[in-house]
N, C-alpha and C positions, 0 to 999 in steps of 0.2 A: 802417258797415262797419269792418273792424278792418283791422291793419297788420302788414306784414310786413318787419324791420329787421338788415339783412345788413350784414355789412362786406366787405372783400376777403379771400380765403382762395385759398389750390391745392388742390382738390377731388383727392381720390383713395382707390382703396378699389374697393368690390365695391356692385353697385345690383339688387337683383329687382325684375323687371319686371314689372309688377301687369297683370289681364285689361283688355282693351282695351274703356273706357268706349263707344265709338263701338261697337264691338260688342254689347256687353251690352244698351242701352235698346234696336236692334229685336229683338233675341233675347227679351225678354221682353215683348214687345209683342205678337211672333208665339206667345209663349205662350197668348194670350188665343185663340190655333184651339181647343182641347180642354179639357176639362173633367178627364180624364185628368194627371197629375201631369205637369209638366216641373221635372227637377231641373237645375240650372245651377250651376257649378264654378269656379272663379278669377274671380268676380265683386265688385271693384273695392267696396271700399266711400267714396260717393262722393255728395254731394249733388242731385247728377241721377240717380245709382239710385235714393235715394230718392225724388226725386220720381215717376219710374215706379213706383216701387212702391206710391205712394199713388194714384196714377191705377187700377194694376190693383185695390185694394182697392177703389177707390169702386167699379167695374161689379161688385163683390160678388166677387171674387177672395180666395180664402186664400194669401197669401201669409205665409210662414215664411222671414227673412233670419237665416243662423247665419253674424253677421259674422267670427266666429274662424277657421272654416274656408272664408271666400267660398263658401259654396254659400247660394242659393236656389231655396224649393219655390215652384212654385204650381199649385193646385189646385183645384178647383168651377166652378161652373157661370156665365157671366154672369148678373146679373139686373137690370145697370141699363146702359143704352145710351148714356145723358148724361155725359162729363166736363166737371164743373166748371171753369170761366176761372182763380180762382185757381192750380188745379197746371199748368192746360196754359200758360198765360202765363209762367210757368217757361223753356221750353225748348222750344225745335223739335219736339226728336224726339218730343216726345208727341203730334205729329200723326199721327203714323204707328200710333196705336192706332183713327183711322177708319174705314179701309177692313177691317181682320182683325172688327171687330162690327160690322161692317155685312154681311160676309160671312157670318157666322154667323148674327145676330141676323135679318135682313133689312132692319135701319134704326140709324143712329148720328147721335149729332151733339157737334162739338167746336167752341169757341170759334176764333181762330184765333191759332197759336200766337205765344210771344213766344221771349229767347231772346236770346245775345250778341248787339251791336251794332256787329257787324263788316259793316254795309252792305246793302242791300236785300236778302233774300234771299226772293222769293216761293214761294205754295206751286202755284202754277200750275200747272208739271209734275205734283206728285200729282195734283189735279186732272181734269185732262184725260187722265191715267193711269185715272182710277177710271173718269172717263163710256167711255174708250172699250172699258173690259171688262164694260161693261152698268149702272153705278150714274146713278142719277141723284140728282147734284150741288146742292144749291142753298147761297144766300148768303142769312140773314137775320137782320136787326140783329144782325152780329158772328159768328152763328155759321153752321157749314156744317152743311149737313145731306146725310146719302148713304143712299137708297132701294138695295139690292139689286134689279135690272131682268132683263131678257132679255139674255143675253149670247151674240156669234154663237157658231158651234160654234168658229173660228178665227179667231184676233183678232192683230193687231200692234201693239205700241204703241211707237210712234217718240220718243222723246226729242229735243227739239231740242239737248240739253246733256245730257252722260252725270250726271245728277244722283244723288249714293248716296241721300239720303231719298227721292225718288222712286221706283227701282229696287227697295229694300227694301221701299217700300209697295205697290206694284203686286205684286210677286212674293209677299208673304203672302197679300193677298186674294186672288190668283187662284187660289193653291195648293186652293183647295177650290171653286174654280168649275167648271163644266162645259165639255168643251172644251177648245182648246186655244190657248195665250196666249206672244207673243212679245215682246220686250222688246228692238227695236234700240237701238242706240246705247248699251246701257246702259254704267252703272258700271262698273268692275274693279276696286275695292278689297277688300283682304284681308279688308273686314268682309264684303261681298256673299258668299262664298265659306263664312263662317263662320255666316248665316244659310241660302243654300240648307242648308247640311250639315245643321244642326237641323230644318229641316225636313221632309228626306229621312229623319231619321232619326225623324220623327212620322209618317211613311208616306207625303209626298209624294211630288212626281216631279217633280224639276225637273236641268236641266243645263247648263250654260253658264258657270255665272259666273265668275267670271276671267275672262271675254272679254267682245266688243261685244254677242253675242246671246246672250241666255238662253229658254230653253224652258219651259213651266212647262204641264203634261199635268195640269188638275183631277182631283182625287180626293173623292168623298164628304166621309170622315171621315177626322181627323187624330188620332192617340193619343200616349200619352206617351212619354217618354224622359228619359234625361241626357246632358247635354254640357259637355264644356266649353268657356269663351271662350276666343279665341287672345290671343296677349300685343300688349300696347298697343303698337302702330309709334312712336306721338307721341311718350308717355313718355319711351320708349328713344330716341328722336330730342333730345328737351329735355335730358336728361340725359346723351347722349351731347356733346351741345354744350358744356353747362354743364362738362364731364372737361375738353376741349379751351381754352375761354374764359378759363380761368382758369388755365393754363400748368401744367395737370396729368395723369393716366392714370387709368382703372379698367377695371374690368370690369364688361358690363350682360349681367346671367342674365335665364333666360327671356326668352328676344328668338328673333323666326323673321327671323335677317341678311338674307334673300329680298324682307321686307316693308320695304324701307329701299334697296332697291340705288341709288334717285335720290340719297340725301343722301349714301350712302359715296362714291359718284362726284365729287359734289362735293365732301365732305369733302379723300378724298387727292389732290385738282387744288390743295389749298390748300397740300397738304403735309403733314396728317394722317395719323400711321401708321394702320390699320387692320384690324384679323386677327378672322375668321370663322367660327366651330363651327357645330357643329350646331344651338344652342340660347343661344349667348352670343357677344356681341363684345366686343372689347379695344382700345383706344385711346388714344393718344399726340400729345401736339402737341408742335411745333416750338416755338421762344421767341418766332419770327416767323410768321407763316404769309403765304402770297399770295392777292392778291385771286382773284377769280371773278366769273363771273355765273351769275347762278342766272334762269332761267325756270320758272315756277309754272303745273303742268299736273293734269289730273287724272289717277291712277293711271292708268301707272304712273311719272308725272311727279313732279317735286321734290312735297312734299304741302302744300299751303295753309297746314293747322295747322302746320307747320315754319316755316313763312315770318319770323314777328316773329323766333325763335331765333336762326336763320339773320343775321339783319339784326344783330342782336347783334352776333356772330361777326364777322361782317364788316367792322362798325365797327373792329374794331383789326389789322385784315391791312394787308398792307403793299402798296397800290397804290389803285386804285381799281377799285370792283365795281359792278355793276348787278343787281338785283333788279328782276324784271317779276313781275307778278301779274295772272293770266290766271282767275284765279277766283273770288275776290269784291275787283272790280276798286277798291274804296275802304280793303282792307282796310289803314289805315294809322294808326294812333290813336295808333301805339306808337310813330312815328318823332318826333315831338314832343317826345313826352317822352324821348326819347334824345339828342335835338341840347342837351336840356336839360345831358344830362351829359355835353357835351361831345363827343357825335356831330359827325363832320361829314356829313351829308345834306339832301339834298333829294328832293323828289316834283315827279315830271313825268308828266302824267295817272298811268298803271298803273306806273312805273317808277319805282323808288327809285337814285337816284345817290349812292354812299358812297366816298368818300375815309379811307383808312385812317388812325384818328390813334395815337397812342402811348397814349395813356391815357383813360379812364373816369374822373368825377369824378362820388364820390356826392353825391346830393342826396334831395328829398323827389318822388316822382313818383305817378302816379296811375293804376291797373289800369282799362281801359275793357273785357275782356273777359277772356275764358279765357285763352286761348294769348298774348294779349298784357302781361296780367301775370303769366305764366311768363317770359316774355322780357327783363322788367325786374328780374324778380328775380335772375334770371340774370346782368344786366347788374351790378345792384348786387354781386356776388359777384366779377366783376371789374373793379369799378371802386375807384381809391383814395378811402380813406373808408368814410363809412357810408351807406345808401342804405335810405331808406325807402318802403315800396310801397304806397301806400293804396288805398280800393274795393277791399281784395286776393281779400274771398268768392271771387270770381268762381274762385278757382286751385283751390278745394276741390271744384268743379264735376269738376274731370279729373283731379286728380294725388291719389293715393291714400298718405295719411302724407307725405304731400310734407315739411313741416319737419325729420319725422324722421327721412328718407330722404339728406335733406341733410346734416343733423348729422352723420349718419352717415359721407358724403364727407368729414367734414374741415369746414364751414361754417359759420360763427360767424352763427348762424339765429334768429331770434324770433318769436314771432308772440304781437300784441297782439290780443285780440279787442276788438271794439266802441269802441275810443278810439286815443286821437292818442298816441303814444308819445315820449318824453322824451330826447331825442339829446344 
């Protein structure tokens, strides 16, 4: 993997905020309902789109990516029910193309998926989501297979954890099942919201999401449409950090301020200015800022993917802060490498304890996921020195022109592909 070789800089300036990837892969997943065209709009060009994109191509999908303007077509008819190990060991969210061909097809089968290594994440809840709106499930060597069954007329599906790839899988296949299908506990993330939408708008019938229950009233046939994605929360969260971190201000366009209220909250408790539009926020740090604690919950809680950011942040505020993580309770690879450069923290089971220091000192450190080597890139931008990020792929997974989004703030940014870079 190649490298990513930052110095310290004060970020500021103006940042667009690209379609939100966690959006986009079940949005075109749930494309795979109709044979009818969906066209899709602010679509993130980004290494996990494309891996969706080659998963919908193998089930015989036409797919057309016109990366200049982020809109994606897709079109025809399934004709192959098998995704291949190699794309789905990729990424999670390609799990979530089982249940929509299976609904269709009346049979699918997928390896089971791979995907950052931010801590056990099973796929159980889909699972036990599919058998209980009539699919019958099995496990064999490695892969899953789901039979379309009898499904009652009314069905509930309880979530023991409001899980989003769950929620989003269950609510596609059901959207064309017979009957009618409940979904406690679910999700409330801005993606959930952005997939019923597309859906309703292929002629579903579904309502709820933004809340704990969703309803989802089976219809026949699902037809085409267009939409577009909503803007990346994460993004505009990393990059709202990254303004702050580095004793700087901008502005982040295309943002819905709404989908963030957990981190602005804690932002201005730190002493962060922060001012809110319509469609953009503005941001300002102190020279010092104060500690916090931050609690990591599911929407509409602090947000997971924030969390390494956040820790960043936190490292150089002036007191001492507590970070809990209540959602992939190991998620911690990144704080390692942060004491490297001169973090002071530690990890007690789910709880990161951070004492505020004065300075960052770059070093050579090493990206173990997505969101955690945003964080260190992050880190190295304000740390003294130069800071090199290796394993970095993993950041082209989510962040859309990220180096040159950077550059762009003002950040003296490199990125090495495939070797070790010369400091």
């Amino acid at each position: 993997m190649g490298s990513i070789v930052v110095e310290r800089a004060v970020l500021s300036g103006e940042v667009e905020i690209s379609g939100a990837k966690n959006s986009a892969l079940p949005l075109l997943a749930a494309a795979l309902l109709t044979e009818e065209e969906i066209v899709l709009h602010k679509v993130p060009v980004l290494s996990d789109v494309e891996t969706m994109i080659d998963i919908l191509r193998t089930t015989g999908k036409k797919v057309i990516f016109e990366k200049e303007t982020n809109t994606i077509r897709i079109s025809g008819p399934i004709l192959h029910t098998h995704v291949p190990y190699d794309l789905v060991r990729k990424m999670r969210a390609s799990f979530n193309v089982l249940g929509p061909i299976a609904a269709l097809m009346g049979e699918a089968s997928t390896p089971l998926p791979g995907g950052c290594a931010i801590g056990v994440r099973p796929v159980d809840f889909h699972i036990d989501g599919l058998k209980r709106i009539g699919f019958e499930v099995n496990y064999d060597h490695g892969e899953i297979l789901a039979k379309r069954g009898t499904k009652l007329e009314e069905v509930t599906v309880y979530l023991p954890f409001p899980s989003v790839g769950a929620t989003e899988h269950v609510m596609s296949a059901a959207a064309i099942l017979p009957g009618i299908t409940i979904i406690e506990n679910a999700a409330m993330e801005p993606e959930i919201v952005d997939l019923q939408d597309l859906l309703n708008k292929m002629g579903a019938k579904i309502s709820g999401a933004g809340t704990s229950k969703i309803v989802i009233e089976g219809v026949k046939k699902l037809h085409g449409c267009e939409h577009t994605v909503i803007p990346d929360r994460i993004e505009a969260g990393t990059y709202a950090i990254a303004l702050l971190v580095t004793g700087g201000e901008g502005l982040l366009k295309n943002v819905n301020p709404s989908h963030l209220d957990a981190l602005w909250f804690v932002l201005e408790k730190t002493g962060a200015i922060i001012k809110k539009g319509s469609d953009f926020v503005e941001v300002k740090s102190w020279n010092r800022w104060k500690a916090c604690d931050v609690n990591v919950l599911p929407y509409p809680g602090f947000p997971t993917d924030l969390q390494p950011q956040i820790i960043v942040y936190l490292s150089l505020a002036d007191g001492t802060s507590t970070v809990t993580e209540n959602v992939f309770k190991t998620r911690f690879a990144h704080v390692g490498e942060l004491v490297r450069m001169g973090a002071d923290m530690r990890i007690m089971e789910n709880t990161v304890f951070i004492n505020g220091v004065n300075k960052l000192q770059g070093t050579t450190v090493m990206g173990t996921d997505l969101r955690a080597t945003a964080a260190l890139v992050v880190a190295g931008l304000a740390a003294e020195g130069t800071t090199e990020v290796t394993q970095v792929e993993h950041i082209f997974r989510g962040y859309e022109n990220v180096v040159n989004k950077f550059e762009r703030l003002g950040a003296k940014i490199k990125y090495i592909p495939g070797g070790v870079p010369e400091i």
